[in-house]
MIROFI-970599 format. One line per 2 residues: their letters; for each residue x, y, z of C-alpha. Coordinates in pm, whole numbers, plus 50000, padded with zeros to 5 digits. Example, Ala and Ser with C-alpha at 12.3 -4.5 7.8 and 13.67 -1.06 7.14 Angstrom:
REM residues 2
AS) 51230,49550,50780; 51367,49894,50714
REM end
This chain:
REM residues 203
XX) 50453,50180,51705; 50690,49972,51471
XX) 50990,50078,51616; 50833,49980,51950
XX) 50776,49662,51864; 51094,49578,51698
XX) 51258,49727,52053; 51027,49464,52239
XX) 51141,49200,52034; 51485,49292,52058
XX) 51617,49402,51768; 51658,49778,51645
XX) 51362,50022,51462; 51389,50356,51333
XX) 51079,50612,51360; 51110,50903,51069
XX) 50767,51127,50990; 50729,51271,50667
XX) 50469,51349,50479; 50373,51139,50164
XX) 50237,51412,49944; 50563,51573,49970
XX) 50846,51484,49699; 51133,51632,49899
XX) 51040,51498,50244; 51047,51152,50117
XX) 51355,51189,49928; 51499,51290,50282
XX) 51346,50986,50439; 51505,50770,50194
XX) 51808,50889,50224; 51825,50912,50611
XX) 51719,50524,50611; 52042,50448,50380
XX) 52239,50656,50614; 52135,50509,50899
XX) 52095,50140,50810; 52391,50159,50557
XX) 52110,50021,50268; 51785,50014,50151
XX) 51608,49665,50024; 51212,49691,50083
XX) 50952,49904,50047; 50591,49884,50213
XX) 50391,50150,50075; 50041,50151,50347
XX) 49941,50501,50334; 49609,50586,50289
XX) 49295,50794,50348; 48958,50834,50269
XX) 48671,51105,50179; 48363,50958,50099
XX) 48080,51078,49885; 47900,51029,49563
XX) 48107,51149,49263; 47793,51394,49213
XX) 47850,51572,49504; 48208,51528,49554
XX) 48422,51801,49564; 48759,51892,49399
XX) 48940,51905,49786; 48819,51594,49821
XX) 48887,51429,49505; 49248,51595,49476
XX) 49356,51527,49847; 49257,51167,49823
XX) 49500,51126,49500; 49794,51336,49656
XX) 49774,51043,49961; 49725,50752,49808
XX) 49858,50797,49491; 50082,51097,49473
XX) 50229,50986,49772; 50320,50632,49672
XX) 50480,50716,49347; 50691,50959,49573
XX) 50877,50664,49736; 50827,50429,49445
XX) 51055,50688,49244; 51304,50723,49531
XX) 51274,50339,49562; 51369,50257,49205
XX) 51623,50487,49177; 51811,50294,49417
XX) 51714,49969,49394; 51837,50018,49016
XX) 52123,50078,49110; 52191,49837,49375
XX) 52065,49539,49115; 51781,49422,49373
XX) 51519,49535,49626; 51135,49470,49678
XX) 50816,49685,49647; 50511,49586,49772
XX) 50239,49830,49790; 49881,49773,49942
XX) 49573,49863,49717; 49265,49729,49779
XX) 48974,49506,49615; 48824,49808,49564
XX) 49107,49921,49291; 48971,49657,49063
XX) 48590,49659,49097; 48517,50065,49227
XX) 48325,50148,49498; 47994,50309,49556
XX) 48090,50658,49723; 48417,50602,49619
XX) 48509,50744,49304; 48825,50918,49433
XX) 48950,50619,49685; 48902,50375,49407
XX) 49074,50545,49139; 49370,50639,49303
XX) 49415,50213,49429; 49341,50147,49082
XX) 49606,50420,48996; 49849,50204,49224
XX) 49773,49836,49103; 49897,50058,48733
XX) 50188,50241,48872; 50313,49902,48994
XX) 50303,49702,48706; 50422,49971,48484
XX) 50736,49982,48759; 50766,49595,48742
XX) 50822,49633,48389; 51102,49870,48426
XX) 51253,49752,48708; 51272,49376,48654
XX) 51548,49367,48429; 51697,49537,48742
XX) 51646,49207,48974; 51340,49433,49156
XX) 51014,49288,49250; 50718,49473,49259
XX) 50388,49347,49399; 50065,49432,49513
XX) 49875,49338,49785; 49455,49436,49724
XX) 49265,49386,50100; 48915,49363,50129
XX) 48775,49514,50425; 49011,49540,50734
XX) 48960,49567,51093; 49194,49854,51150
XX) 49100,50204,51240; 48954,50357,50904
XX) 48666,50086,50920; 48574,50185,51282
XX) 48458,50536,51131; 48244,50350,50875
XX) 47898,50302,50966; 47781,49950,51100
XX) 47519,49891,50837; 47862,49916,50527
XX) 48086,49690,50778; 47801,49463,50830
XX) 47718,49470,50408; 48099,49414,50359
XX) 48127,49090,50580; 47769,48925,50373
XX) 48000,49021,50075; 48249,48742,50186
XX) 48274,48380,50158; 48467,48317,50467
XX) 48182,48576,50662; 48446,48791,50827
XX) 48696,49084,50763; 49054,48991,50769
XX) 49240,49107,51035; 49553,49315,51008
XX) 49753,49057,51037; 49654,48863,50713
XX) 49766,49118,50524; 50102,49180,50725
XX) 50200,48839,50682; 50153,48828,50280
XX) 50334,49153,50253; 50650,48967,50457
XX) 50612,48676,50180; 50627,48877,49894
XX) 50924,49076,50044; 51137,48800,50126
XX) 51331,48573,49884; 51084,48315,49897
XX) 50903,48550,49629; 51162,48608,49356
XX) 51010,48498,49083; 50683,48690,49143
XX) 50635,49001,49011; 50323,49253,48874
XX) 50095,49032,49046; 49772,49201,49240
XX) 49716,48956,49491; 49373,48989,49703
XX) 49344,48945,50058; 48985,48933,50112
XX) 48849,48584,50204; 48636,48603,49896
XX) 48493,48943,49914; 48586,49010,49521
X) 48409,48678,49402
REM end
C-alpha cells in the first residue's frame, strides 16, 4: 500500500515481507533496504496484534504469540537498527505503543505487557544509542480507527470514545503525522519520550 502511494505521488517505494518474529528475516530486510536505497536513517516499528481474554483464562499460545509480535518482533529491527545507526553516527527510531502500555488493559494482560515491554526497550535503547547521535521515541495511541478496532465489539469502541476528552478516536492519520515529526530533524533534541496520541483518553 506504501509503496503505492509513494508511486502515486511520484517518488519511488520499496515493498519487502518478512516476518517480525523472525531474527534472520529481518536482518535480510535490513540489509536489502541498505542495498537498495544505498542507506538506512528511520525506523517505524507498527506491527502489532491482538488476542484478547482475561489473564485467567488466557492461554500460553496466546500470551507467547502476542509477545513474539509485538515485542519480539520490534527488538528484532531495533537490534538491526542500532547496529547500524551506530555506526553511521545518526538515524531515528520511533516505535508505536499504545496508552494501554502505561495504564493495562482489562482483557489485555498479554497486549499490554508487551507495549509496556516497548515504551522499556526504547528508553533503555535511547540510553545506548544517544551518545551515537540516534533518537529513539515513542509514540502511545489511544484507540484508532484502523482495522483491529473494527473487530472489537461496538459496546468497547463506544466505552473507549466516553473515555476521551475530545469524544472521538483519532484517526490514522494523527498518529502518522507525529511519527513524521519525531523522525525528521525538527526532533533532534527529543529523545526517550512516550508521547500519547489519544485526545485525552489517558487523563
Amino acid at each position: 500500500v506504501l509503496a503505492a502511494i509513494a508511486a502515486a505521488g511520484g517518488e519511488e517505494g520499496l515493498a519487502l515481507q518478512a516476518d517480525v518474529t523472525d531474527a534472520a528475516a529481518t536482518e535480510g530486510v535490513v540489509e536489502r533496504v541498505r542495498e537498495l536505497c544505498g542507506g538506512w536513517e528511520i525506523l517505524v516499528c507498527n506491527a502489532g496484534i491482538t488476542a484478547d481474554s482475561m489473564s485467567w483464562k488466557m492461554s500460553d499460545e496466546q500470551f507467547d504469540r502476542v509477545i513474539a509480535v509485538n515485542l519480539k518482533g520490534y527488538f528484532n529491527y531495533n537490534r538491526a537498527a542500532a547496529r547500524v545507526f551506530r555506526e553511521q553516527g545518526s538515524g531515528k527510531i520511533v516505535n508505536i505503543a499504545s496508552i494501554n502500555g502505561l495504564r493495562g488493559k482489562l482483557g489485555q494482560a498479554n497486549y499490554a505487557a508487551s507495549k509496556g515491554g516497548v515504551i522499556a526497550l526504547s528508553k533503555s535503547l535511547a540510553r545506548e544509542l544517544g551518545r551515537y547521535g540516534v533518537n529513539v521515541n515513542v509514540v502511545a495511541p489511544g484507540m484508532v480507527l484502523t482495522e483491529m478496532m473494527a473487530a472489537i465489539p461496538e459496546k468497547f469502541r463506544a466505552r473507549a470514545v466516553a473515555e476521551t476528552v475530545l469524544g472521538r478516536v483519532a484517526a490514522p492519520e494523527d498518529v502518522a503525522n507525529l511519527v513524521v515529526f519525531l523522525a525528521s530533524a525538527a526532533a533532534r533534541h527529543i529523545t526517550g519520550e512516550v508521547v500519547k496520541v489519544d485526545g485525552g483518553q489517558y487523563i
